[in-house]
C-alpha positions in Angstrom: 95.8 87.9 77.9 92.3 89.5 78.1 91.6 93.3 77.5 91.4 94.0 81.1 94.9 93.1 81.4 95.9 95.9 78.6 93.9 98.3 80.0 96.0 97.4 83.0 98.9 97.9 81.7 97.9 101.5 79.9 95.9 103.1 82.8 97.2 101.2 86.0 94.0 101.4 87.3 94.7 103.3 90.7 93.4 106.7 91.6 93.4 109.4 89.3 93.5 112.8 90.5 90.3 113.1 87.7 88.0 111.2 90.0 88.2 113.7 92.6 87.2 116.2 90.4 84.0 114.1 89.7 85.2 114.3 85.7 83.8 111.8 83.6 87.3 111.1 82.0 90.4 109.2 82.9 92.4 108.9 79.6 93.2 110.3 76.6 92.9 109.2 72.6 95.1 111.0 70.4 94.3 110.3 66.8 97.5 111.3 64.3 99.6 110.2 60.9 103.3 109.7 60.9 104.9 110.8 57.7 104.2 112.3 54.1 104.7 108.4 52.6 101.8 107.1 51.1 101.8 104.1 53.6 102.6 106.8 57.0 99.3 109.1 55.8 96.8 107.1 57.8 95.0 107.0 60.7 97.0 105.9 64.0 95.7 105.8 67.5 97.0 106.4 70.6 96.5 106.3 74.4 97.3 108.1 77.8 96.0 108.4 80.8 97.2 111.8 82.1 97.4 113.5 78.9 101.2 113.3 79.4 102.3 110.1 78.5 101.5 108.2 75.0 101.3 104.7 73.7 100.6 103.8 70.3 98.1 101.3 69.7 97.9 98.8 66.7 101.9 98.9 67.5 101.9 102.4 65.8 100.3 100.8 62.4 96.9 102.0 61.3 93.5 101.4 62.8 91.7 102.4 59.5 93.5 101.7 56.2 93.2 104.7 54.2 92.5 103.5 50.5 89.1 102.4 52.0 87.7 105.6 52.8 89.8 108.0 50.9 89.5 109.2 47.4 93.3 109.6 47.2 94.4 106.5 49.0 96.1 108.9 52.2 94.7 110.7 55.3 96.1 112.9 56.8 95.4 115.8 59.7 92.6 113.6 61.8 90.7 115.5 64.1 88.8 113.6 66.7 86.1 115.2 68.7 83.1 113.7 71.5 79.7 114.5 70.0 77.1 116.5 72.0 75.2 113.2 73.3 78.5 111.9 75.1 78.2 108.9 73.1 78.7 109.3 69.6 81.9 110.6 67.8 83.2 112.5 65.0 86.6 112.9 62.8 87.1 114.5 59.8 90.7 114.8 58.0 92.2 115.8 55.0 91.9 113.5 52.3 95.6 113.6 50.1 98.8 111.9 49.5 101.7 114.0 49.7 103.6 112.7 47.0 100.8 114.1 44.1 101.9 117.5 45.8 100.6 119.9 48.0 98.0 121.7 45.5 96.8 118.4 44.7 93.6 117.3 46.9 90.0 118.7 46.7 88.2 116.7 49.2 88.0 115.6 53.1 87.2 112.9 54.4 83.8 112.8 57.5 83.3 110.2 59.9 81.0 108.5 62.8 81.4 105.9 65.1 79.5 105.3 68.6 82.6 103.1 69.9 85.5 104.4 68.0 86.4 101.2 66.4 83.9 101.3 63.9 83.3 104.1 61.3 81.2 105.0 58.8 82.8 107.6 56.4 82.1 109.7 53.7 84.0 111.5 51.1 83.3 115.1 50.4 84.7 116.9 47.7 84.1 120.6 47.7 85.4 121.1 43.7 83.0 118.5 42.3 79.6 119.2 45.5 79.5 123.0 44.6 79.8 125.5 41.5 82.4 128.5 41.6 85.3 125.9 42.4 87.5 125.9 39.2 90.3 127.5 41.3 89.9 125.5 44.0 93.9 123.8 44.9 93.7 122.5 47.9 91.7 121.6 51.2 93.5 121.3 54.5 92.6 120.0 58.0 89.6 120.3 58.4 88.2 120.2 62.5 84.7 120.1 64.0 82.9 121.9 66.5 79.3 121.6 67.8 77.5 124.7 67.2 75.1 124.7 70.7 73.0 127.8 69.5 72.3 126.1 66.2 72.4 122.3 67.1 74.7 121.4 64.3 78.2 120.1 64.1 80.0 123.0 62.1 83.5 121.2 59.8 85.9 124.4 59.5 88.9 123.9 57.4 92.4 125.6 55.3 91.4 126.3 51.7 93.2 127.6 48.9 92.1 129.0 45.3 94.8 129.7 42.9 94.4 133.2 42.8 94.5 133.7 46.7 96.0 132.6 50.1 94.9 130.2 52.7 92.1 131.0 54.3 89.4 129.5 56.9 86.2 128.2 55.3 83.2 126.4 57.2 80.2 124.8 56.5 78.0 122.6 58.8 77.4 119.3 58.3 74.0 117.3 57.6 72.3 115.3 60.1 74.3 111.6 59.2 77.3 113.7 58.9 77.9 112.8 55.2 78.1 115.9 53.6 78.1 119.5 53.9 74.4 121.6 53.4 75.9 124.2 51.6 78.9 126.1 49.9 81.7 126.8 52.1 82.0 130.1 53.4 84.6 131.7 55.0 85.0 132.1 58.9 87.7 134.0 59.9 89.6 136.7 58.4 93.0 137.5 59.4 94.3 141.6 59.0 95.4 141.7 55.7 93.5 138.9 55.0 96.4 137.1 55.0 97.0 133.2 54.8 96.3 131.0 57.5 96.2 127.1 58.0 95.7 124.6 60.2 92.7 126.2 62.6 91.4 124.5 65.9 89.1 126.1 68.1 88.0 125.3 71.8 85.8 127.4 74.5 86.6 128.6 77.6 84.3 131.1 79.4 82.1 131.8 77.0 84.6 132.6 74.1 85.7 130.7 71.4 89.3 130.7 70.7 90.6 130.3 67.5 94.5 129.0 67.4 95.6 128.9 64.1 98.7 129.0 61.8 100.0 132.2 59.6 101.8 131.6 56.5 103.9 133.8 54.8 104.9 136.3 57.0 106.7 135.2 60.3 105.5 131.7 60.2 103.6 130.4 63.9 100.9 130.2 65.8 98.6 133.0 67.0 95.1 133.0 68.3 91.8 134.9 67.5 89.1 135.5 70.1 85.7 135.8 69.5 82.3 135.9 71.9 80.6 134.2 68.8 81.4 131.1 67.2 80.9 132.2 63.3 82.2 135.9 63.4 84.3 138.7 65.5 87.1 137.2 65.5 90.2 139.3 67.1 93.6 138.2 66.3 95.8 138.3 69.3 99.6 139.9 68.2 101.8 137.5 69.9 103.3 134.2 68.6 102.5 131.3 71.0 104.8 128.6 70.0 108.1 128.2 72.3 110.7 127.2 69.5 112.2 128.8 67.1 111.6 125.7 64.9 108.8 126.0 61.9 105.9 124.6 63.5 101.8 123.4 62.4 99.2 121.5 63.6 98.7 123.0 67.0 95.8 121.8 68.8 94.2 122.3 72.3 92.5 120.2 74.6 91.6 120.4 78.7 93.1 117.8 81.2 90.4 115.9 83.1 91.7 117.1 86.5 90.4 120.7 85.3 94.2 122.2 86.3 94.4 123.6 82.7 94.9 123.0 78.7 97.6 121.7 76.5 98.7 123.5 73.6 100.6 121.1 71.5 101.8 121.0 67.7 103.9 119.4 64.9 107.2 120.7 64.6 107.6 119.3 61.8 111.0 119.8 60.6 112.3 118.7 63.9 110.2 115.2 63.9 108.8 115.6 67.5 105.9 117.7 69.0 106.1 120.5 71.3 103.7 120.4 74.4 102.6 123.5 76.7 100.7 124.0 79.0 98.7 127.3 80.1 95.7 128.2 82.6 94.1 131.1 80.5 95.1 129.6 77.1 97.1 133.1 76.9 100.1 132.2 78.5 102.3 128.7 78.0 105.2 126.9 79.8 107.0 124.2 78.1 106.1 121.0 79.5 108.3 118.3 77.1 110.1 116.9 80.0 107.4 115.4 81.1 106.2 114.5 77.6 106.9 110.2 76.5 105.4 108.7 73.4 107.0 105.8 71.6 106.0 107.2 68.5 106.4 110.0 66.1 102.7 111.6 65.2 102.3 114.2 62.9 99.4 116.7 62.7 96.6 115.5 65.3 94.4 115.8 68.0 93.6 114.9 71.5 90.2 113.6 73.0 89.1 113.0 76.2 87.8 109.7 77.2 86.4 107.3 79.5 88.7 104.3 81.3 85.7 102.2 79.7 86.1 103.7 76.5 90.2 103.1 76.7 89.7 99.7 77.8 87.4 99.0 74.6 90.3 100.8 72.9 93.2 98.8 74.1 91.0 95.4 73.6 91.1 95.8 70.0 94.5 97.6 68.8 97.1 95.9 71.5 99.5 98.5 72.7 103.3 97.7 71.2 105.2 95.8 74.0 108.2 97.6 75.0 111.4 96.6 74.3 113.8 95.7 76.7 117.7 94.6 76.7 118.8 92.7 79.5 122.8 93.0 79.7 124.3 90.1 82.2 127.9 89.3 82.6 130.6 89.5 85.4 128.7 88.2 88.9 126.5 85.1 88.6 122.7 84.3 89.4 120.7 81.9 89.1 119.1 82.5 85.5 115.5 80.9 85.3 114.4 82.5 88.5 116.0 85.6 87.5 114.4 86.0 84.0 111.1 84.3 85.2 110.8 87.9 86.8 111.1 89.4 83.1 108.7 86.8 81.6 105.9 87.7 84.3 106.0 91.4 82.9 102.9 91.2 80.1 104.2 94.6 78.9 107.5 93.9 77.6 109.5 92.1 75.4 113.3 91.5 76.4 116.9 90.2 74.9 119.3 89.2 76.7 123.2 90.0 76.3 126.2 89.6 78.1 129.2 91.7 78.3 131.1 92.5 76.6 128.7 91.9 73.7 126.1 94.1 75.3 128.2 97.0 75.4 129.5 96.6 72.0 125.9 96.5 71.0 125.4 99.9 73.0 127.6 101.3 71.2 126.0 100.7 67.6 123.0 102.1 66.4 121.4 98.8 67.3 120.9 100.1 70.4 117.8 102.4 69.2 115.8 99.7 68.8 115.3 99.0 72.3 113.3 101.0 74.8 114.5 99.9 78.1 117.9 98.9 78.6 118.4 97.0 82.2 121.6 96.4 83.7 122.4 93.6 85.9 125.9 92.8 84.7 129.8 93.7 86.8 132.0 94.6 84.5 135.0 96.0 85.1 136.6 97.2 81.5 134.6 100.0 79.6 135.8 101.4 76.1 136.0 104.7 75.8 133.9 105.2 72.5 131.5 102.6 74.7 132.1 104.9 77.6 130.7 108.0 74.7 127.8 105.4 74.1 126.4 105.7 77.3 127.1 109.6 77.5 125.4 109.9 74.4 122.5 108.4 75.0 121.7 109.4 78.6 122.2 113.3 76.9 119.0 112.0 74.7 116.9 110.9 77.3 117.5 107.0 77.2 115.8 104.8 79.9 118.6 103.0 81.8 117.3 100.6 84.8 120.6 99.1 86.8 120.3 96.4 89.0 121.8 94.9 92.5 125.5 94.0 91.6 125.7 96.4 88.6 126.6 99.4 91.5 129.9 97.4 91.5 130.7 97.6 87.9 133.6 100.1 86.2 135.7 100.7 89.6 138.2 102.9 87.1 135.6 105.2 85.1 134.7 108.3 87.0 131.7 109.6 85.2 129.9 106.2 86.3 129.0 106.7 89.8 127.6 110.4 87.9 125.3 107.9 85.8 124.1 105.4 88.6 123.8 108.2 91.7 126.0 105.5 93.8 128.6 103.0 93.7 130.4 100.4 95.6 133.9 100.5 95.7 135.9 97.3 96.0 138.3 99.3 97.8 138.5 102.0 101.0 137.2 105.6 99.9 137.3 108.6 101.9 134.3 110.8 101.4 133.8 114.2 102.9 136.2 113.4 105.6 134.8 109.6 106.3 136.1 106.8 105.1 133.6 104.4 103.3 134.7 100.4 103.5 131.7 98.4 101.9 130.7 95.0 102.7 127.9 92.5 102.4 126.4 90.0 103.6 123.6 86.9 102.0 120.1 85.8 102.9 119.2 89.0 105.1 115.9 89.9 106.3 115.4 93.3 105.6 112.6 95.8 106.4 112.0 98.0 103.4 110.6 101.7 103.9 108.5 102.9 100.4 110.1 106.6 100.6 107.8 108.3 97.8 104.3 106.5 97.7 103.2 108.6 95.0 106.2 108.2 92.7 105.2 105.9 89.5 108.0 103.5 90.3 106.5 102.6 93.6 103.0 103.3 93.8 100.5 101.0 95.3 103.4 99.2 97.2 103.3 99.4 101.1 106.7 99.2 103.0 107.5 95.2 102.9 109.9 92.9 104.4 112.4 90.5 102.0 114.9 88.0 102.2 118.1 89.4 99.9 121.5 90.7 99.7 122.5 93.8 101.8 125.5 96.7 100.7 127.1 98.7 103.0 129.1 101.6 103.3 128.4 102.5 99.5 128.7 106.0 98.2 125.6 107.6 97.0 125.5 111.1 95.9 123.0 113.8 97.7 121.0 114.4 94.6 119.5 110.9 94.3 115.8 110.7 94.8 114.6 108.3 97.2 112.5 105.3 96.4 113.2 102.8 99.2 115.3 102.6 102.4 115.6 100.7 105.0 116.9 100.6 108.9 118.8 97.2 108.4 122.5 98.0 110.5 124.3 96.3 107.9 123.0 98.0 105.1 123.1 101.3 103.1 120.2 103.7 103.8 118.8 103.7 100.2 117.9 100.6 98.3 116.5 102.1 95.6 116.5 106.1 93.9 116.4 107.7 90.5 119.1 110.2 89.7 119.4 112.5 86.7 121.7 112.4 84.2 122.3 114.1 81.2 118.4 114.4 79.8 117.2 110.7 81.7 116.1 109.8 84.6 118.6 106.5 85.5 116.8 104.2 88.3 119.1 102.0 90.7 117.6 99.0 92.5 119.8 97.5 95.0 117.4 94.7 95.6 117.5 91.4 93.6 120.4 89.0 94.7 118.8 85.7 94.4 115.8 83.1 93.9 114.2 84.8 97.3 114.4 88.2 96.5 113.4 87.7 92.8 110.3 85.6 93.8 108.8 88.5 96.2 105.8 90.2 95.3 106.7 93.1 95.8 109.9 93.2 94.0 108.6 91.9 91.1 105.9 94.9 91.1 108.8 97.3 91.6 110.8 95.9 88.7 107.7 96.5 86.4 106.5 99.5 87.4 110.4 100.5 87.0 110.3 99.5 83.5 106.8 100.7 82.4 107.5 104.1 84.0 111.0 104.6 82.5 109.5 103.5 79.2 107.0 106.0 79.7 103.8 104.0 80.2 103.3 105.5 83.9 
């Protein structure tokens, strides 16, 4: 597979709401670590292409290994910023390993690249560079920020001397960004001169604002504003983070539609970030239901980039496929054609099980390893700690796809047709007064209306005609969303809609009986885009 075809996959080059604003952007790179193991404190990339939605690169393994730019062997806190020219780029971080302990590093870590695969680097250690450092204990993420008065990239970072708290040093960096011109001084002073970490600053309107972490006393993030970029700095009284949960690392970028900013950061006891999303970068909403990654970053940063400059990305640290289960079992189909669907999918990777195996597997912690699970099995028996399984993992957002026949399965557990949005019932039902009798019939030509054209799951697929099974008189509940219908006498409305349950979004597909529904286009598209979406790559 060439790059284009990975870039495919990541961007699904259609039209971005970006272009219309005439931005030179259509993705995002978000540069992180994972953990505070030696072999997690490196640099990992990642992609998205609506700030939204993340996938790892390198298959979440590192894209620089740190012992060969580090003095310490670990990096950690990578800050990632576009240089004044548009075509060259900076990131600094904080050069440590954990396990030496957390008054143990003296030095960061600068680098340069004009295609953000390759980096110079340079070490700089403030202890040994510049006298009146004895006390010096630690250096923490450290950031960049052009300086447009002066022309100089100014590197502002956490430092603490033994005697003191954290505070918020700068310095600006020389020309080959390779070291600093002078001794660190410090930038902003919180009341008290209390202790503060972790600062990241952006402009908006002609003020610089400074988001930042205190330490100490009532632990969170605040903000200082200031109309210059090196002084008057105002701290703002109110906490911005919306947990309760210790958080760091917060760090703000703009979407390329212009509609606002992003306020994310580490909640680090929790292993997850928090996203939110504000305007005036003075109020925030919660936006983590709409948040996907299939990793687990700790303290980074968000870039901007160009769909050129993701493609280059993608080309040389392939994106991890996702992974799929396939569980089968209770209603036959003709295999080859059926999984030749699966193997035309570049993005995935896929097991197959049948039941009752799969569900035995669903139940076990196995289960975590997968990303997608699709469901084109009719069985009729469900355990009830199986029966849990599923409860359990829809309640933490698992990506459940079911297919054609599986609307038939588990005629005697209630909380199913809940799950799927619909079922048919192998026997009469009455519904609000009406009595439902299903039926179906083979090899059916049947018009098919795209319902949402801007949903994920079916965009860039006009309505279509295909030769397939039809269902009717199945019950589907009100609050299903629409993906497909169709006018077909003999057939239900819907053929396809995503329902929520628990904290996921379950997609049913009614489409999909045999070797000519599984060979149209448009179907196969459909079945793709169903699985890259739920898996969070849409």
């Amino acid at each position: 597979m060439n790059r284009r075809t990975y870039i495919f996959l990541i961007l699904q080059v259609t039209t971005f709401v970006v272009k219309a604003q005439n931005s030179p952007y259509q993705a995002y790179l978000f540069a992180y670590f994972t953990g505070n193991e030696k072999e997690k404190e490196a640099i990992h990339f990642a992609l998205s292409k609506d700030g939204y939605h993340y996938i790892a690169l390198n298959e979440d393994k590192p894209v620089i290994a740190s012992d060969t730019i580090s003095s310490t062997g670990g990096i950690r806190d990578p800050h990632i910023l576009r240089g004044a020219d548009g075509n060259t780029f900076y990131m600094v971080a904080t050069d440590m390993v954990a396990a030496n302990g957390w008054n143990s590093n003296r030095a960061m870590v600068l680098m340069k690249s004009t295609d953000l695969i390759h980096w110079s680097h340079a070490v700089v250690n403030i202890q040994q560079s510049y006298p009146g450092q004895d006390k010096l204990e630690r250096v923490w993420a450290p950031q960049t920020i052009y300086d447009k008065k002066k022309k100089k990239y100014m590197i502002y970072w956490a430092m603490k001397y033994s005697d003191g708290p954290d505070k918020i040093y700068y310095a600006y960096a020389n020309k080959n960004f390779t070291a600093l011109e002078a001794s660190p001084k410090q930038l902003f002073v919180s009341p008290g001169n209390k202790s503060c970490i972790d600062a990241d600053i952006i402009e908006k309107d002609g003020k610089y604002h400074l988001f930042f972490k205190t330490e100490g006393n009532g632990n969170g993030i605040k903000q200082a504003i200031s109309d210059k970029l090196l002084s008057g700095y105002i701290q703002q009284d109110t906490y911005l983070q919306q947990t309760s949960k210790p958080v760091e690392g917060s760090s703000v970028f703009p979407l390329n539609d212009g509609s606002g900013y992003i306020l994310m950061y580490d909640m680090y006891t929790s292993g997850k970030y928090q996203f939110t999303f504000s305007q005036d970068l003075q109020h925030f909403k919660v936006v983590d239901q709409d948040i996907s990654m299939d990793f687990h970053p700790r303290h980074g940063t968000v870039m901007p980039i160009t769909g050129e400059e993701a493609e280059r990305l993608a080309g040389k640290w392939k994106p991890k496929k996702i992974k799929v289960l396939i569980a089968s079992g209770g209603h036959g189909f003709e295999h080859k054609s059926f999984y030749n669907v699966f193997d035309s999918i570049p993005s995935i990777t896929y097991d197959t099980l049948t039941q009752p195996k799969a569900n035995m597997l669903i139940a076990s912690p196995e289960v975590n390893k997968y990303d997608v699970l699709v469901f084109y099995d009719m069985p009729d028996t469900i355990s009830p700690a199986q029966q849990d399984a599923y409860i359990g993992l829809l309640k933490k957002g698992a990506s459940m796809i079911f297919l054609h026949h599986s609307l038939v399965s588990y005629q005697k557990w209630p909380e199913f047709i809940k799950i799927v949005g619909g079922q048919y019932h192998t026997n009469d039902v009455v519904v609000n007064g009406d009595t439902l009798r299903t039926s179906y019939e083979h090899d059916v030509n049947i018009p098919v209306r795209i319902e949402d054209k801007n949903h994920p799951v079916t965009r860039g697929i006009d309505d279509f005609e295909i030769v397939d099974e039809v269902y009717g008189g199945v019950e589907i509940l009100r609050q299903v969303k629409p993906l497909l219908s169709t006018t077909h006498p003999k057939s239900m409305h819907y053929l396809a809609w995503i329902n929520h349950y628990g904290n996921s979004n379950v997609i049913y597909i009614q489409l999909g009986h045999g070797p000519s529904g599984y060979s149209n286009p448009n179907y196969r598209k459909l079945i793709r885009q169903a699985i890259e979406w739920s898996a969070g790559r849409l």
